[in-house]
N, CA and C of each residue as an Amber inpcrd file, in Angstrom:
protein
   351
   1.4540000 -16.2590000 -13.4510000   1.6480000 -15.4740000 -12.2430000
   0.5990000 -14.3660000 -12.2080000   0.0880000 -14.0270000 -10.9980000
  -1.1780000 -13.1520000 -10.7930000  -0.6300000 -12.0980000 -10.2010000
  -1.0260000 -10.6740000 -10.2350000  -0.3490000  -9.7440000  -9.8530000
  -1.3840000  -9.3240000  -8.1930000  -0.7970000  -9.0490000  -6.8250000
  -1.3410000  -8.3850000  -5.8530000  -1.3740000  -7.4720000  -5.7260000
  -2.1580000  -6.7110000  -5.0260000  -1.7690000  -5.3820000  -4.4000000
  -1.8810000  -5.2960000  -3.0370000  -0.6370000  -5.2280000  -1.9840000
  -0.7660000  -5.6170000  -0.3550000  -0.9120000  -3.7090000   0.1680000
  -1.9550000  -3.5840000   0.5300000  -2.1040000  -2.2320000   1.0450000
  -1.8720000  -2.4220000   2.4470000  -1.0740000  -0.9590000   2.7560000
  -0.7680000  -0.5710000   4.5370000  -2.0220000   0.7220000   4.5470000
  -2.3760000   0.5240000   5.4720000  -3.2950000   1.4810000   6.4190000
  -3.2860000   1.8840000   7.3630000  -3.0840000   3.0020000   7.3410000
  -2.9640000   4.2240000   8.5900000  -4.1060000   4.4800000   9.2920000
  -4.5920000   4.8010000  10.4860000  -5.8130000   5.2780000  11.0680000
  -5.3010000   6.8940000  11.4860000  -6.1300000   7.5620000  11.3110000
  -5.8530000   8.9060000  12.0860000  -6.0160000   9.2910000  13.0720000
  -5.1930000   9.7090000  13.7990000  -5.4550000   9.8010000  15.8860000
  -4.8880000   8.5200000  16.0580000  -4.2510000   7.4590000  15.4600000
  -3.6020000   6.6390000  16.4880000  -2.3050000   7.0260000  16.8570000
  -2.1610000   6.8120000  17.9080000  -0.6990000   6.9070000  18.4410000
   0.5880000   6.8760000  17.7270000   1.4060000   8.0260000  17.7880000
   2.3220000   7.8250000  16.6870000   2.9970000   6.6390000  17.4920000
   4.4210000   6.2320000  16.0210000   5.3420000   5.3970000  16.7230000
   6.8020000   6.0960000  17.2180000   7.0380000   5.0430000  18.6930000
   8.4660000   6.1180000  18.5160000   9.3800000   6.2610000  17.5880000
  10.5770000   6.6430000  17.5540000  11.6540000   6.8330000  17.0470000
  12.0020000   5.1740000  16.5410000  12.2510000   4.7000000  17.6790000
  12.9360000   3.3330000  17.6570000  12.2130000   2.4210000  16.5980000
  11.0560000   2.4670000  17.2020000   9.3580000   1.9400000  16.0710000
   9.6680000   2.0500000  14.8950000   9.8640000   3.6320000  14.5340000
   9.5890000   3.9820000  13.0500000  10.9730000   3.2720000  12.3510000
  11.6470000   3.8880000  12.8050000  13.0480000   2.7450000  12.3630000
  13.4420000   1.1860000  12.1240000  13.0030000   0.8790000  13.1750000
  12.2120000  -1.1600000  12.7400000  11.2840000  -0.9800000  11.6300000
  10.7660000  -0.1130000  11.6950000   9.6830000  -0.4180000  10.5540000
  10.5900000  -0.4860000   8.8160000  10.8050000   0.8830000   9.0210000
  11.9250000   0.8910000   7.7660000  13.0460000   0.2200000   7.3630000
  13.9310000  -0.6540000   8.6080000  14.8740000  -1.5220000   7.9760000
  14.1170000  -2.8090000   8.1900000  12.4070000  -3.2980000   8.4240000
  11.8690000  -4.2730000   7.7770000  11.7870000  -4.1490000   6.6060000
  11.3910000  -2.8330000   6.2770000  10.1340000  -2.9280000   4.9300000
  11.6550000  -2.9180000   3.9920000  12.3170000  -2.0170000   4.3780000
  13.7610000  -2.5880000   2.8330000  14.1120000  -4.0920000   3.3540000
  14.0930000  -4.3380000   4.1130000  14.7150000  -6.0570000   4.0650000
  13.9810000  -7.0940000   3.1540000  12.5120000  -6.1540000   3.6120000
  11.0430000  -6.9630000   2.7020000  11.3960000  -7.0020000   1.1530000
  11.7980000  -5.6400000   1.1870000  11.7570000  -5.3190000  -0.2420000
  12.7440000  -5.5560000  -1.0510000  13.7860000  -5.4440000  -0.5510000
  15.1960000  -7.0290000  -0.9060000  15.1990000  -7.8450000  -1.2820000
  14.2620000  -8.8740000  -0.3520000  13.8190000  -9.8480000  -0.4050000
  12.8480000 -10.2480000  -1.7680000  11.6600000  -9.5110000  -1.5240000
  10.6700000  -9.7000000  -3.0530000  11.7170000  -9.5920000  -4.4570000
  12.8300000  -8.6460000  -4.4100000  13.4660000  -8.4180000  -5.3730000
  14.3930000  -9.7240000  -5.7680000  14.7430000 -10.2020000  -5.0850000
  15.2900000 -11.3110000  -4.8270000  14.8870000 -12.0710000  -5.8780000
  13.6790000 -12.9860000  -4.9560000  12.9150000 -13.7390000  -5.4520000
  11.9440000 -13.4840000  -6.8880000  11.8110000 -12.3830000  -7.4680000
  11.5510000 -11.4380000  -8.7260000   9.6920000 -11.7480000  -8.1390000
   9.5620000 -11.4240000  -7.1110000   8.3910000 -10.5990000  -6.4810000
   7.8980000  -9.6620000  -6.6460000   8.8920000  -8.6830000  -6.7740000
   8.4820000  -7.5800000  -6.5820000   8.0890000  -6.7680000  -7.7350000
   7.2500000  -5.8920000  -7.9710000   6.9570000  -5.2610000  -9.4940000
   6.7950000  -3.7270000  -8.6540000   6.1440000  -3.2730000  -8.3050000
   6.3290000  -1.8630000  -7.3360000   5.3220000  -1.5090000  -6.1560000
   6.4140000  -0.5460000  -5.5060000   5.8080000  -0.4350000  -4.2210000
   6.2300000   1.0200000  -3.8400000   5.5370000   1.9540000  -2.6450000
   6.1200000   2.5120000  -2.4240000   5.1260000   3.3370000  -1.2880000
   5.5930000   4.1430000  -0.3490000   4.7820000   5.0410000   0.8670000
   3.9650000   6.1110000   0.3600000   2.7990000   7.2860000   0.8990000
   2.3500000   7.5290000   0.4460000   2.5860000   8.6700000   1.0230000
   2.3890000  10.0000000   0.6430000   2.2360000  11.2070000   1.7150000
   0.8080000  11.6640000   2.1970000   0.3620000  12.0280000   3.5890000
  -0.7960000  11.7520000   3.8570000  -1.7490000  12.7400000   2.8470000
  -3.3590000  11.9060000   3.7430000  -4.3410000  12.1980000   2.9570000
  -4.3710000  14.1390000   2.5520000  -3.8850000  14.8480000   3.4870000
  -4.2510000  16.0840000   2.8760000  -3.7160000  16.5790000   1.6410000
  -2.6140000  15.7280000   1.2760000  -1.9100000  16.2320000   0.5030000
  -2.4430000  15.8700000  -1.1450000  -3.1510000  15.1340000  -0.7520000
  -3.9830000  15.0650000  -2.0700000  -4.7600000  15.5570000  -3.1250000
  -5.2090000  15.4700000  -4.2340000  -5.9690000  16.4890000  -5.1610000
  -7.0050000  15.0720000  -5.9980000  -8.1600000  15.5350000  -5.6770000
  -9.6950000  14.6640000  -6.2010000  -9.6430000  15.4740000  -7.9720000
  -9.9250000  14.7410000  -8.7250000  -9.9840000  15.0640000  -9.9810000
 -11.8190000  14.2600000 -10.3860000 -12.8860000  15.0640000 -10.8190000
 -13.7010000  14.5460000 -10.9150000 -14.2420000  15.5660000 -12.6980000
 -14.8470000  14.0960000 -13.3610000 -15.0150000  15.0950000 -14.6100000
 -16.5070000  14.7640000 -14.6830000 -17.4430000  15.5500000 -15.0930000
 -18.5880000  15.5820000 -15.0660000 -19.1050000  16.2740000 -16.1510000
 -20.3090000  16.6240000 -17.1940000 -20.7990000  17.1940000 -17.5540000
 -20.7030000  18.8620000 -17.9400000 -20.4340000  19.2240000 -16.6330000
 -20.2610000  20.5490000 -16.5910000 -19.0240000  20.6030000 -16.3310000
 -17.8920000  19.9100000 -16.9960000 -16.6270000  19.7010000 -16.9430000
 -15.9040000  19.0630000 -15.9050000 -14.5240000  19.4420000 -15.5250000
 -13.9080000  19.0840000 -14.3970000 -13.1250000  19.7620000 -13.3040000
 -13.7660000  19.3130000 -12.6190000 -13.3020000  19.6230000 -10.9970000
 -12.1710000  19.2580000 -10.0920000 -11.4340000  19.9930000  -9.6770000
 -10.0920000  19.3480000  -8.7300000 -10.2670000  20.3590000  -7.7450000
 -10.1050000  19.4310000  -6.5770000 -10.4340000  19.9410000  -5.1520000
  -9.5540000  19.0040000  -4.3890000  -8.9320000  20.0160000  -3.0880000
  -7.6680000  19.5090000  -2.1500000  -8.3270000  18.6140000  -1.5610000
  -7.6970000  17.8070000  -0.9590000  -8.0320000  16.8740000   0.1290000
  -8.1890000  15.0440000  -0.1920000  -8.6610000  14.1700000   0.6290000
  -8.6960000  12.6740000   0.2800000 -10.1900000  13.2780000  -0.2190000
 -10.4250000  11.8010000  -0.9750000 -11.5100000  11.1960000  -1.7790000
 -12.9710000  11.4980000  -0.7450000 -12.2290000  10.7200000   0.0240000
 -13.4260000  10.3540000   1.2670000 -13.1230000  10.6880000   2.3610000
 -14.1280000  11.3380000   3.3050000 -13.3860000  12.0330000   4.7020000
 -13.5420000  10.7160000   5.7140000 -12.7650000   9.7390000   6.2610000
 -12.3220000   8.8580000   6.4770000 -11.4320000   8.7220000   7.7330000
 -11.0270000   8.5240000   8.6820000 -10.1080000   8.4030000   9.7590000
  -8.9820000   7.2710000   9.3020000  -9.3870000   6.5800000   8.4230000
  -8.3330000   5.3860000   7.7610000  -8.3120000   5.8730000   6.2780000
  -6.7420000   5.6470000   6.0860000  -6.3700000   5.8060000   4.6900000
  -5.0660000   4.8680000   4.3670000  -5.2810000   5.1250000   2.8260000
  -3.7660000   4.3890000   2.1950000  -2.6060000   5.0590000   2.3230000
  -1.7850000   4.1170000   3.4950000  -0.0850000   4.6490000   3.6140000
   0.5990000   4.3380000   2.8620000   0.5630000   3.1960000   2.0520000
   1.7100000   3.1940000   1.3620000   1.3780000   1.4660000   0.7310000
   1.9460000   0.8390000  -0.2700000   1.5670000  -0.4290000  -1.0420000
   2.4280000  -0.9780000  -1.3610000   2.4940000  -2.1090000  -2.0430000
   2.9190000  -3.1620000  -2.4040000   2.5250000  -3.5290000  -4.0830000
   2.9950000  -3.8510000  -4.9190000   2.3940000  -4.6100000  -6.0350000
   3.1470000  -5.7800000  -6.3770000   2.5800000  -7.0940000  -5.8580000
   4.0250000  -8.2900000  -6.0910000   3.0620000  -9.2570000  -7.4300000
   4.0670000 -10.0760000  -7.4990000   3.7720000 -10.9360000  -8.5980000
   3.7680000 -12.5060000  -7.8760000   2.5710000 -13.0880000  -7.7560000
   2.6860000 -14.5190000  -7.0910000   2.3900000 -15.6990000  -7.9550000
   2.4910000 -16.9560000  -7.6790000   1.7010000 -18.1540000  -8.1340000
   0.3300000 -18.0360000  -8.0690000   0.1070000 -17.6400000  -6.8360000
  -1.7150000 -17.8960000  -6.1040000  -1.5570000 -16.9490000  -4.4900000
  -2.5910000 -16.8770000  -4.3940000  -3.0110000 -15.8770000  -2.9580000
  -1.9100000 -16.8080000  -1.8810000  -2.5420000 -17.9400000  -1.6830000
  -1.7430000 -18.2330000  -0.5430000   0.1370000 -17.2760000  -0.5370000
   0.8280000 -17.5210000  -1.5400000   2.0550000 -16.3400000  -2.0000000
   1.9590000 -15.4820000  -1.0530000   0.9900000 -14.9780000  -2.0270000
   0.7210000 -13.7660000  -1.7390000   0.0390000 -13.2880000  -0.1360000
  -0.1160000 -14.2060000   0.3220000  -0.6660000 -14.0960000   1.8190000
   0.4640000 -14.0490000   3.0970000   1.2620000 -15.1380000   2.6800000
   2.6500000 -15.0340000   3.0250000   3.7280000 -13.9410000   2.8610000
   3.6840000 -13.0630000   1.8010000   4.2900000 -12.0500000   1.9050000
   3.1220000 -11.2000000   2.4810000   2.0360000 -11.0460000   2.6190000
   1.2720000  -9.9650000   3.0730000   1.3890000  -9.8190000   4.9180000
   2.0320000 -11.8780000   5.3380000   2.1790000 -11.3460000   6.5230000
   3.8740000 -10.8370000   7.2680000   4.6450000 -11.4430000   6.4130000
   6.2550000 -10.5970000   6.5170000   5.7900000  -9.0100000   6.7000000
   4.6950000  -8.3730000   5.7600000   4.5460000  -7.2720000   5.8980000
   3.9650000  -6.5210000   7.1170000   3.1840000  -7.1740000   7.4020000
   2.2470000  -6.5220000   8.2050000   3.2470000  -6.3730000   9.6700000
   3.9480000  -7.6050000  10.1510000   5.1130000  -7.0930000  11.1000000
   5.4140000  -6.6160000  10.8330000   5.7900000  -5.8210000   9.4980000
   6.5390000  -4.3650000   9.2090000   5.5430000  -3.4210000   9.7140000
   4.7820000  -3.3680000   9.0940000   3.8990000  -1.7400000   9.2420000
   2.1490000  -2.2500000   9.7760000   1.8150000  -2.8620000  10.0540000
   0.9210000  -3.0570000  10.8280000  -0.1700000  -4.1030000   9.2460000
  -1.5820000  -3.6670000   9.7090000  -2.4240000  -4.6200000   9.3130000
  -2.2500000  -4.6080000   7.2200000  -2.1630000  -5.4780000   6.7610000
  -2.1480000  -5.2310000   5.2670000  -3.0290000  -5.8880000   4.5380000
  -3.9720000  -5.2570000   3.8980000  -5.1190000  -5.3360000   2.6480000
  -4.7430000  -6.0870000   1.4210000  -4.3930000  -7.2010000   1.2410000
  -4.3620000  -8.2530000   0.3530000  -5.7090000  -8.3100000  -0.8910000
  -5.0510000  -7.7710000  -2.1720000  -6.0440000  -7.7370000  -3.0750000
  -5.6490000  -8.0650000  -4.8000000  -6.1560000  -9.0240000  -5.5330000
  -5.5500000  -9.6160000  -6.5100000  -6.1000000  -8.8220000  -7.4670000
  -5.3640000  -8.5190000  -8.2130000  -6.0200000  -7.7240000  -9.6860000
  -6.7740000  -8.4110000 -10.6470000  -7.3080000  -8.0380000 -11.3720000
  -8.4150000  -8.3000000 -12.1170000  -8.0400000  -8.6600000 -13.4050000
  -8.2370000  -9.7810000 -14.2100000  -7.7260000 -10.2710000 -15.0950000
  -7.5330000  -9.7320000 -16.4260000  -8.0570000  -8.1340000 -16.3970000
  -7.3490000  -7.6530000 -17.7570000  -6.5260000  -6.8710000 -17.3850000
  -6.4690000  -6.7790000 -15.6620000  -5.3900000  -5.5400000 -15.4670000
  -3.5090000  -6.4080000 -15.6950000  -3.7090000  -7.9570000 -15.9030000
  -2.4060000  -8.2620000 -15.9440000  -2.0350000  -8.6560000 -16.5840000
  -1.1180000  -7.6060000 -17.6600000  -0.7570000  -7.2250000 -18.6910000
   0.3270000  -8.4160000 -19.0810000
């Protein structure tokens, strides 16, 4: 079994969702996430709080640096992820699109063969 990582992405300045929206969204994504558990899919996941809230950690020479803000000044960022456990991508493509009717477009990306432990 190969491990994924299904990323959600936010754009900044798009239109929020309504009330009703945001709420479909959330009793998808637990139904989703039920579901992966279910099926022993799921390994972890979880939303993100936005980019400002972040802290850059950079170590360099002249030591290290931590400064507020995202990585990269960006209009798109990471909302929130997925980490499932599949056979093969196709799996994993199939849950990436249950998701994406949850929360919009999702970044399908397989880990790297020493990351799966």
């Amino acid at each position: 079994m190969k491990q994924y990582l299904l990323a959600v992405h936010a754009v900044e300045g798009a239109p929020a969702m309504s009330d009703e929206e945001t709420q479909h969204m959330f009793r998808e994504t637990d139904r989703i996430n039920q579901e992966m558990v279910r099926t022993g899919t799921w390994v972890f996941g979880g939303g993100l709080l936005p980019p400002e809230s972040s802290t850059v950690v950079r170590t360099g020479q002249g030591g290290t640096t931590m400064t507020d803000g995202p990585f990269a000044e960006t209009r798109e960022h990471l909302a929130g992820f997925w980490v499932i456990r599949c056979a093969d991508l196709d799996e994993a493509l199939a849950w990436a699109e249950q998701c994406s009717r949850a929360c919009g477009p999702i970044e399908v990306r397989p880990f790297d063969e020493l990351s799966q432990g």
